[in-house]
C-alpha positions in Angstrom: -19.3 15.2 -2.9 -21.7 18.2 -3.0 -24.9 17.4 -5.2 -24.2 20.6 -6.9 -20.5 19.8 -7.6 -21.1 16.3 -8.5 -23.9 17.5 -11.0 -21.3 19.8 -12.4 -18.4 17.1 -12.6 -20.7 14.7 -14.4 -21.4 17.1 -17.2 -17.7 17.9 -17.4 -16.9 14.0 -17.7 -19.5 13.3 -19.9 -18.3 16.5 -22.3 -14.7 14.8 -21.9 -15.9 11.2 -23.2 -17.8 12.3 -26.1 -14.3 14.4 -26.8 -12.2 11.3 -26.3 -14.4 8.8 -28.1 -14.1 11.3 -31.3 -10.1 10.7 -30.9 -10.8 6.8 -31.4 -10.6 6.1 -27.7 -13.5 3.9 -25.5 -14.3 5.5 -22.9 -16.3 4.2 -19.4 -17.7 6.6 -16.5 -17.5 5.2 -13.0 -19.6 6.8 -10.3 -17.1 5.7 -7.3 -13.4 3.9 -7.2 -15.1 0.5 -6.2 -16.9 0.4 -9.1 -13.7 0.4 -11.4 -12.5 -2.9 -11.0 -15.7 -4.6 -12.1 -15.2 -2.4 -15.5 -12.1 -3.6 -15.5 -12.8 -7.3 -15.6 -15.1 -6.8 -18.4 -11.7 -5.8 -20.7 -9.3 -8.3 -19.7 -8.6 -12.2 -19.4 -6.9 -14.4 -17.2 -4.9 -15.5 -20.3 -4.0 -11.5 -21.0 0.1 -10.5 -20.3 -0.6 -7.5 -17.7 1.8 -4.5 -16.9 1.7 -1.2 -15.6 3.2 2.1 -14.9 3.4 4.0 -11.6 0.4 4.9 -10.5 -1.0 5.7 -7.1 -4.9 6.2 -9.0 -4.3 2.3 -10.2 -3.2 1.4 -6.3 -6.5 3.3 -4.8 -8.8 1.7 -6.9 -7.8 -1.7 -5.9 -6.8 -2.4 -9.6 -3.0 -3.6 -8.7 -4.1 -5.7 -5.5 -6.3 -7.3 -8.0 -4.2 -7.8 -10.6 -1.7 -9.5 -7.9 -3.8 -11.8 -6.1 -6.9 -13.1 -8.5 -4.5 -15.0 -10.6 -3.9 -12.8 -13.7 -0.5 -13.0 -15.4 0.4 -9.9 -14.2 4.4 -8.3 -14.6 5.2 -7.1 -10.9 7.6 -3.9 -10.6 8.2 -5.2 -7.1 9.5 -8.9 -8.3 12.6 -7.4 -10.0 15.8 -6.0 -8.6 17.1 -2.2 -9.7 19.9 -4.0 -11.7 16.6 -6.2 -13.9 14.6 -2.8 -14.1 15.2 -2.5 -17.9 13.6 -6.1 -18.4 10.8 -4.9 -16.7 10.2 -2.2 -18.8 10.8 -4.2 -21.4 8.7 -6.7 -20.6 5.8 -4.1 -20.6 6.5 -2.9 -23.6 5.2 -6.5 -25.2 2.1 -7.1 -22.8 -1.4 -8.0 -24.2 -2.8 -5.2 -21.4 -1.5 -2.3 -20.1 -2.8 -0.1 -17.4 -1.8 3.2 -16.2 -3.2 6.8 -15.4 -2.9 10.4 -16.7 -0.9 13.6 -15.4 -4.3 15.3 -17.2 -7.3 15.0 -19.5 -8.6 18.0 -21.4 -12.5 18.5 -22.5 -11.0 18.3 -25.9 -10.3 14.7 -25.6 -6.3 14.8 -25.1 -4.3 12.7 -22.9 -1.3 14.6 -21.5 1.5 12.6 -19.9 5.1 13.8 -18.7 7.7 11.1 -17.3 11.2 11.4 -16.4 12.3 7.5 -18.0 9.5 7.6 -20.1 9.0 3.3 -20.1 4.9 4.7 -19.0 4.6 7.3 -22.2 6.2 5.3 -24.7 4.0 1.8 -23.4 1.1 4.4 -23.8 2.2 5.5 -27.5 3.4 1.9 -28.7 4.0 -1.2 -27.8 0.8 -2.7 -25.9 -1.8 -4.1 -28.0 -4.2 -2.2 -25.3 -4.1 0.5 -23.0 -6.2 1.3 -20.2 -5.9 4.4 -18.1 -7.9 4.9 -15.4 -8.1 8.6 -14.3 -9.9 10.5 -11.0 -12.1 13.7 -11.8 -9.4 15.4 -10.4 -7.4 15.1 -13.6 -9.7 17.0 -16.0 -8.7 20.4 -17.7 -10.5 22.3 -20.2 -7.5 22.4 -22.2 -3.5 21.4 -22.9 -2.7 25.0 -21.8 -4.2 24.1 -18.5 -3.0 20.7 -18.4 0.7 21.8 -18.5 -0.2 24.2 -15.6 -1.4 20.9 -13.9 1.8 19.3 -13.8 3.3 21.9 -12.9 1.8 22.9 -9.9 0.4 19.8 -9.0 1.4 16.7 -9.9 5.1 17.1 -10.7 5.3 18.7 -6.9 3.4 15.9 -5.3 5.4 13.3 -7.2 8.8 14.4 -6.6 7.9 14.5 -2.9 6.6 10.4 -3.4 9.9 9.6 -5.0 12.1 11.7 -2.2 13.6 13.3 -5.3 15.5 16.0 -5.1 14.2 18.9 -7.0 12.9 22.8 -6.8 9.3 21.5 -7.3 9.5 18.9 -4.2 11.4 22.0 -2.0 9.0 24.9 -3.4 5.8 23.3 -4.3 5.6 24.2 -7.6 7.6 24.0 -10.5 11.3 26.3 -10.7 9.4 27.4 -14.6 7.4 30.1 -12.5 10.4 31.4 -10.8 12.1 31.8 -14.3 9.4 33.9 -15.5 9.2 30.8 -18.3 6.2 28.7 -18.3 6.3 26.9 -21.4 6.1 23.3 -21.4 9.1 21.9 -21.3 10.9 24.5 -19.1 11.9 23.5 -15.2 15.1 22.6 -13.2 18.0 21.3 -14.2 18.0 18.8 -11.1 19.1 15.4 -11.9 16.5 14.0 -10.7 14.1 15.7 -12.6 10.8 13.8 -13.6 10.0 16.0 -16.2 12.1 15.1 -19.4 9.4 13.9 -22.3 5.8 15.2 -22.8 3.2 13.1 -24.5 -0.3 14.3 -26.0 -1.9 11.5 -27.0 -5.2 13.0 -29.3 -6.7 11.4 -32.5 -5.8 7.8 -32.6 -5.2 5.6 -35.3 -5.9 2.8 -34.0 -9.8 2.7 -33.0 -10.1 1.7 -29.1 -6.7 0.0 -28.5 -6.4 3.2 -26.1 -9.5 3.0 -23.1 -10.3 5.5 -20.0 -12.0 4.9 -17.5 -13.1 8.3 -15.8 -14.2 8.1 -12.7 -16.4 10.7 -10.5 -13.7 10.9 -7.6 -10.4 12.1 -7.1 -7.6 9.8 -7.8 -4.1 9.6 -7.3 -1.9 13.3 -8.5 
């Protein structure tokens, strides 16, 4: 990354964590994706129920590989069938530790989220005694107006064309809101396989802490 940029980026996460730690939320700054697992380490245990949501961020730093192979009790999507999905979810709902990202973070110290079965928002609103999301630079916004552009135009888009789903943001690259002329939050297609069916802001907290972010000075994940 350019000096320049990076300089700028670092005031812009630094501006974000000050926000977020004024919402009850503890917040760590990572310089590069290697360094996040070590953070991580440092707020769980080897005695700690682990789950997670979806999240290609969590895959590229390395977080699920550790979670898999160093011998944490650690809830595996992969180890259940379609028809067992529910007791996954479930079974997230009641971990010790739960790790995820963010569709967006705003300089005002918000977390937005949108999810189409909505097991990662409501694990990220209740249930969990902690909550870690680790989020690239990629994901901060100045503000919720800008974060529902976000998913929008970028991370609904590049989802849908993860999950193969069949919708106008996958096809067009952007979501069918635009098209409408009707840009407000919940507005989109009416596709069945739309991933866009519950928002989540997640600002002052009243629980101190039980919520951490790890914001890291490279892009990650959508």
């Amino acid at each position: 990354m350019d000096a320049n940029i990076m300089k700028v980026t670092k005031l812009r996460m630094e501006k974000t964590k000050k926000a977020l730690e004024s919402n009850n939320m503890q917040v760590f700054i990572a310089d590069t994706k290697e360094q996040v697992p070590e953070i991580v380490k440092t707020l769980i245990s080897k005695d700690d129920l682990i789950g997670s949501g979806g999240s290609a961020s969590l895959k590229e730093c390395g977080i699920i590989d550790m979670l898999k192979n160093d011998g944490y009790n650690f809830l595996d999507r992969a180890d259940y069938t379609p028809e067992r999905i529910r007791e996954f979810y479930i079974g997230c709902f009641n971990t010790n530790v739960y790790f995820t990202s963010a569709n967006a973070i705003t300089e005002n110290g918000e977390l937005y989220n949108v999810d189409g079965n909505s097991n990662r928002i409501a694990a990220i609103a209740f249930g969990p005694e902690s909550v870690i999301v680790v989020a690239g630079c990629n994901k901060l916004v100045k503000n919720l107006d800008d974060a529902v552009n976000r998913v929008k135009t970028i991370a609904a888009p590049a989802n849908t064309a993860r999950l193969s789903c069949d919708t106008y943001c996958h096809e067009k690259g952007e979501c069918a809101a635009f098209a409408g002329n009707c840009d407000s939050m919940t507005s989109g297609c009416k596709s069945s396989d739309r991933i866009c069916c519950n928002f989540l802001v997640s600002a002052q907290q009243r629980h101190k802490n039980r919520i951490k972010v790890i914001l890291v000075a490279e892009p990650l994940g959508y």
